[in-house]
C-alpha positions in Angstrom: 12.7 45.9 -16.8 9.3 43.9 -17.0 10.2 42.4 -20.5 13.4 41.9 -19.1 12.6 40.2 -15.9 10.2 37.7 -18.2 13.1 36.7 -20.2 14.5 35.8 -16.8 11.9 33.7 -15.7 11.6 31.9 -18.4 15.1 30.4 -17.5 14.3 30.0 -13.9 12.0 28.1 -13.1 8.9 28.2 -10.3 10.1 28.2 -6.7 7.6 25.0 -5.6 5.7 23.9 -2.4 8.4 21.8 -1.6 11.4 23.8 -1.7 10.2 26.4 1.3 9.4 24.0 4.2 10.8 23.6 7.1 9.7 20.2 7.4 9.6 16.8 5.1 5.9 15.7 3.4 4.4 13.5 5.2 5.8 14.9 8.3 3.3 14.8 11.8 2.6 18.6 12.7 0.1 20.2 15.1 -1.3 23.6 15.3 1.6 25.6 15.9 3.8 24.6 14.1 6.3 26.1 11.7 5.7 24.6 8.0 8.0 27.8 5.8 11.2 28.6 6.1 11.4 32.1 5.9 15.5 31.9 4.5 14.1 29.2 1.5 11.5 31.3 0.3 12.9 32.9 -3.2 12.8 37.0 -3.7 12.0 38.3 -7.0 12.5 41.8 -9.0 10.2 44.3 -7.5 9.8 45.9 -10.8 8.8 42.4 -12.0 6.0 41.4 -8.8 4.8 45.0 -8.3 1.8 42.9 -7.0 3.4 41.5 -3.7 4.3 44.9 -2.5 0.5 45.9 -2.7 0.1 42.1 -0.5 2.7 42.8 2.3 0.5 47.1 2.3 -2.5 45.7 2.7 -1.7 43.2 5.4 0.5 46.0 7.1 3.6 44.3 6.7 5.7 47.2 7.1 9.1 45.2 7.3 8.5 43.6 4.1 7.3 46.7 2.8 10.6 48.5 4.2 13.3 45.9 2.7 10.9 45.6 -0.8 11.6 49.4 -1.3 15.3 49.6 -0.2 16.4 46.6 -2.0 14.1 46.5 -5.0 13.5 42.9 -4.3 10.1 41.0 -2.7 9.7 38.2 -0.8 7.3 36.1 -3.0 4.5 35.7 -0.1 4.0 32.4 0.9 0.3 32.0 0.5 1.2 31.8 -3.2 2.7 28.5 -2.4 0.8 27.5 0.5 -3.4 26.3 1.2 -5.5 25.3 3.8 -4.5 24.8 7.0 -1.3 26.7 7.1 -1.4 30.7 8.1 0.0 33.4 5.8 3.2 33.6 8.7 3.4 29.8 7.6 2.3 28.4 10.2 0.1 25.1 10.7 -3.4 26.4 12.3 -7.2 25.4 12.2 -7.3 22.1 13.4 -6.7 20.4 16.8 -4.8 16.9 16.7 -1.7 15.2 14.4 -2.1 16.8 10.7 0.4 15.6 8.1 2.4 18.0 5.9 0.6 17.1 2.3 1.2 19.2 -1.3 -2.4 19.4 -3.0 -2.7 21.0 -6.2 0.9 22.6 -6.3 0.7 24.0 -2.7 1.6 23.1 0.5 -1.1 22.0 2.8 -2.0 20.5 6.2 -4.2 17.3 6.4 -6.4 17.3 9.4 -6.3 13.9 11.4 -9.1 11.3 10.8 -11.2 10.1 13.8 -7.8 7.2 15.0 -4.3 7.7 13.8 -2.2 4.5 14.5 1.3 2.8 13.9 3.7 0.7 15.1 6.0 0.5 17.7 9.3 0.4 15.8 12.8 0.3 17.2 15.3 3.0 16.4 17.8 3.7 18.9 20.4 1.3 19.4 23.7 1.0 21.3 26.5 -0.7 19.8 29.8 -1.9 22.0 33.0 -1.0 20.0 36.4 -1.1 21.5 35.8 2.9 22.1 32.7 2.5 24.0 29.0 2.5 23.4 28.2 4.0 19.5 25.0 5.3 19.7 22.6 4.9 16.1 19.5 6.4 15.3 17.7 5.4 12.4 20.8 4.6 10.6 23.2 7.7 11.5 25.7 7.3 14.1 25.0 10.2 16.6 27.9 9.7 19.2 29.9 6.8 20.8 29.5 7.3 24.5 32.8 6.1 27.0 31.7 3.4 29.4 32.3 5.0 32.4 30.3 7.8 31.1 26.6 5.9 30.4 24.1 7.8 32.4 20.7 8.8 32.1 22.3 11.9 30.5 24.1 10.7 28.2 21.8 7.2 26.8 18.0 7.6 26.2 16.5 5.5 29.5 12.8 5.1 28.7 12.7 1.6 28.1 16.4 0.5 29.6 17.8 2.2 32.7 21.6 3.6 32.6 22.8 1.4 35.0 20.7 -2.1 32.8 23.3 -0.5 29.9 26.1 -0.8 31.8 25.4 -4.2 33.1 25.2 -5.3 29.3 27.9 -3.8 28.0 30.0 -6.0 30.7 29.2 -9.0 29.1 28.6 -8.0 25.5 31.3 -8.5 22.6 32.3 -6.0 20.2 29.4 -5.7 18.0 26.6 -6.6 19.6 23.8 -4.0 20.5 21.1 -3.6 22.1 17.9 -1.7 21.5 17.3 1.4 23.7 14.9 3.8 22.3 11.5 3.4 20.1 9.7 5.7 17.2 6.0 5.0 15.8 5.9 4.0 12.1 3.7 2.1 9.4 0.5 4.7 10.5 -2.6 3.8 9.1 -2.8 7.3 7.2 0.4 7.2 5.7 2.8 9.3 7.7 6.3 9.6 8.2 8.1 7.7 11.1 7.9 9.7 14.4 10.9 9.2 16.1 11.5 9.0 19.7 12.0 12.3 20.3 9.0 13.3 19.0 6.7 11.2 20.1 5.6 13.1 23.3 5.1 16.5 21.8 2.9 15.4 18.9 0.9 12.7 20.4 0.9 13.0 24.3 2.8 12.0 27.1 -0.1 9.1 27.6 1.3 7.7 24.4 4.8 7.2 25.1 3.4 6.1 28.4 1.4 3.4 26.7 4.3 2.4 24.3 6.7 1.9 27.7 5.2 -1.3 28.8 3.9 -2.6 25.7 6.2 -4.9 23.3 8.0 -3.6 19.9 6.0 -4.4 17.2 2.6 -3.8 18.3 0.0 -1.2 17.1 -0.5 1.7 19.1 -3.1 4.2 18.7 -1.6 7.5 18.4 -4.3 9.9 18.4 -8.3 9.8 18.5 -11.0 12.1 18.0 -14.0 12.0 20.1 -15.4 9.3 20.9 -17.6 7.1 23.0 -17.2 4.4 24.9 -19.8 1.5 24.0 -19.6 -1.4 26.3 -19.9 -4.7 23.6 -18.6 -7.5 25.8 -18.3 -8.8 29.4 -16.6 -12.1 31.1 -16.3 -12.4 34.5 -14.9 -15.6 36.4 -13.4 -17.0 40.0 -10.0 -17.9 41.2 -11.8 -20.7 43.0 -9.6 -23.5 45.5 -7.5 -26.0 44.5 -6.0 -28.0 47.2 -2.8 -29.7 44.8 -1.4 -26.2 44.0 -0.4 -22.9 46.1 -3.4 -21.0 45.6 -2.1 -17.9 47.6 0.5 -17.7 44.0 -2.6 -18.8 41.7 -4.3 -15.3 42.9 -1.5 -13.4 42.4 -1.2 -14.5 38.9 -5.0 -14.3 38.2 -4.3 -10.5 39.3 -1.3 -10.3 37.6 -3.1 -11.3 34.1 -5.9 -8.4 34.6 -3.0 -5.4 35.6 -1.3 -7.2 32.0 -4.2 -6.4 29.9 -6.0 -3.8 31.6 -6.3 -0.7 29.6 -5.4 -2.2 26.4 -6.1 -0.5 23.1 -6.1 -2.9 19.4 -6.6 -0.1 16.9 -8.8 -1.5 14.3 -8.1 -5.0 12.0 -4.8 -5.2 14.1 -3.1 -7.5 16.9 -2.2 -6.8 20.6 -1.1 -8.8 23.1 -1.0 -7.9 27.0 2.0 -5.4 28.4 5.4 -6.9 28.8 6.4 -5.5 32.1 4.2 -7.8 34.3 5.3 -11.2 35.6 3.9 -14.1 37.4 5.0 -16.7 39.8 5.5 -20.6 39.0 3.4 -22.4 40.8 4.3 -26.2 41.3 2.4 -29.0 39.2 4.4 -32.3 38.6 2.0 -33.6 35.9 4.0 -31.6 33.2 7.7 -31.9 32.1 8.9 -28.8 33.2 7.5 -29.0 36.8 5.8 -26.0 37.0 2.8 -23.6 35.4 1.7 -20.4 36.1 -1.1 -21.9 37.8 -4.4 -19.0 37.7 -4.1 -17.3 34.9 -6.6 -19.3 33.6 -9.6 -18.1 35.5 -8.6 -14.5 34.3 -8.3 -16.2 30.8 -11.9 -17.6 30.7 -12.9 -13.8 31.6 -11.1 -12.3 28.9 -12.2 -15.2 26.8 -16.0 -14.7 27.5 -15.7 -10.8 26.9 -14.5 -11.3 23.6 -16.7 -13.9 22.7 -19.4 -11.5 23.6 -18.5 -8.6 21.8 -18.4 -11.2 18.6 -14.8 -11.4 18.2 -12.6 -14.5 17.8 -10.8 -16.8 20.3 -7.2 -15.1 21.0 -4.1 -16.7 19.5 -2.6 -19.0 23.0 -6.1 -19.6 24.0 -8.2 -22.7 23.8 -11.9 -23.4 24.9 -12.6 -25.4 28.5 -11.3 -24.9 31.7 -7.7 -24.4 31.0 -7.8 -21.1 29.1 -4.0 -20.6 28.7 -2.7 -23.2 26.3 1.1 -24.4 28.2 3.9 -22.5 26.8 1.9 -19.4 25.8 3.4 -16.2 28.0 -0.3 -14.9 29.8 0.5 -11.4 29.2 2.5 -11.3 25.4 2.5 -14.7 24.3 -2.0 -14.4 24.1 -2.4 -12.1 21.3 -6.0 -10.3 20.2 -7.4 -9.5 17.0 -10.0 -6.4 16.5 -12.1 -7.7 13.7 -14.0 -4.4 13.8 -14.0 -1.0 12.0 -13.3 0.9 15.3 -10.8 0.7 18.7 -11.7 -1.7 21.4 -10.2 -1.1 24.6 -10.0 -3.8 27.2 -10.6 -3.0 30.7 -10.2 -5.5 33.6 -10.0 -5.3 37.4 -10.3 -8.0 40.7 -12.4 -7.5 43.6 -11.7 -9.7 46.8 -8.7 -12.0 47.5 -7.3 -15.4 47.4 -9.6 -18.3 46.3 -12.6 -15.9 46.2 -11.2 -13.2 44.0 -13.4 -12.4 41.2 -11.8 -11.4 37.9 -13.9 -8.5 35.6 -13.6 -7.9 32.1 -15.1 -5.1 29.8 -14.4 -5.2 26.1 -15.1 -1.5 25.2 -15.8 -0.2 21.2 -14.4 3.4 21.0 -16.7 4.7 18.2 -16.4 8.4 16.7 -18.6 10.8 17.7 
């Protein structure tokens, strides 16, 4: 049987990394998770492996031992096609964070996380109208068409758009036309695989998909980090102050409204961020300019970001200018300003107010996340 079950082999070949997982390469996975499929992996002659009996003895696998004997066939064990990081039940294990699904040197691995893991907030869930209701496509598969008088939170993913904002769309929308209603993470700076929506929360944190909620599409969000700590490298600080032409009781609530916008604010590394896109601010009245009205008080919350980041030695933000007026007129305060990290680690921005009206003060901290 042994020269027999080499002229065999020699016709079929070698089960490889890639044909027992569960998963895709490249695919996120944490500690936990299930990299073989037990069904893939290939059984051979146990005449022919005599070898993988003696494994599945000496590691007390008395079921594989059982079904070895009684059939005369062996489960190849998977350690022969699988490294570091993964157990011998196949499962991911000795790291903590994201690892990514790798093949290195013909066997399937796990690559731990580096100190940040980053992408992009990517759209990927979009509803369609058709003349049957609302299609529902992810990535580019269809996954159902859902009947208008059935859209509900159960039925449409609501993170971003509520059931009943849907609905109120698909009133006025033509036959064709979609709308975008769900969000994965994708270009990463390590060279994963998209994480789709669904996903998102288990792998990375419900602070994540938090974060991603209020922030717009295309913008880098930092997905994971390793320890770190927090180095204060810039600060800015300025005054709403009085101005009798305008309504200053609106200039404070914008000059508030710009620190809640970028308050907490992450820019991963040699990338660009701009403030959240859920926070508005009130027109304030100013006939000197043609459309009769500026969000009047942004600016003294601009001159403290601006001083912050001109103390941590990075540049002047995109919708910024130097002087008095910070906020250059037609530049949204929260996601028309954009930043750019110039340096080899995070920065987070923090800012706050303390008092009210004409004397609140606006506080910035540009903090540097660096690895422990």
């Amino acid at each position: 049987m042994y020269p027999f079950g080499n002229i065999v082999g020699s016709y079929c070949p070698q089960q490889g990394p890639t044909d027992i997982t569960a998963l895709s390469v490249g695919d996120t996975v944490i500690a936990g998770t299930q990299i073989t499929d037990d069904n893939k992996i290939r059984k051979v002659p146990l005449l022919y492996h005599p070898e993988y009996l003696g494994y599945y003895i000496s590691n007390m696998e008395f079921l594989d031992v059982i079904d070895a004997v009684v059939t005369g066939t062996v489960k190849t064990p998977t350690d022969q096609l699988t490294s570091t990081g993964i157990s011998k039940e196949g499962a991911a294990q000795g790291f903590s964070g994201p690892g990514i699904l790798a093949v290195t040197d013909n066997k399937l691995t796990v690559t731990y996380p580096g100190n940040f893991v980053y992408g992009y907030k990517t759209p990927y869930t979009f509803g369609v109208k058709t003349n049957d209701g609302l299609k529902i496509i992810e990535g580019k598969n269809t996954i159902k068409v859902v009947a208008y008088d059935q859209i509900n939170n159960g039925t449409v993913p609501h993170n971003y758009v509520s059931a009943n904002a849907v609905k109120e769309w698909y009133k006025s929308a033509g036959n064709g036309d979609s709308i975008t209603l769900d969000y994965a993470i994708s270009k990463f700076n390590d060279g994963r695989n998209l994480v789709t929506p669904g996903n998102i929360e288990s792998l990375f944190g419900s602070d994540v998909l938090n974060y991603m909620k209020v922030y717009p599409a295309g913008l880098p969000i930092l997905a994971y980090n390793s320890s770190v700590t927090q180095k204060v490298i810039g600060t800015g600080a300025d005054t709403v102050g009085y101005y009798e032409e305008y309504d200053n009781a609106k200039r404070a609530y914008n000059a508030h409204s710009f620190a809640v916008a970028w308050n907490g604010t992450i820019i991963p590394p040699h990338t660009t961020s701009s403030g959240k896109e859920t926070v508005g601010f009130e027109r304030v009245s100013d006939p000197t300019v043609s459309a009769g009205w500026v969000t009047h008080g942004v600016c003294p919350a601009a001159r403290s970001l601006r001083g912050a980041l001109f103390n941590a030695g990075l540049g002047l933000p995109v919708g910024m200018q130097s002087g008095e007026y910070a906020v250059k007129l037609g530049y949204n305060p929260a996601t028309g300003i954009t930043v750019t990290n110039t340096k080899d680690y995070p920065i987070k921005i923090v800012m706050w107010t303390e008092g009210s009206g004409t004397s609140m003060n606006i506080y910035t901290k540009v903090i540097e996340l660096v690895p422990n």
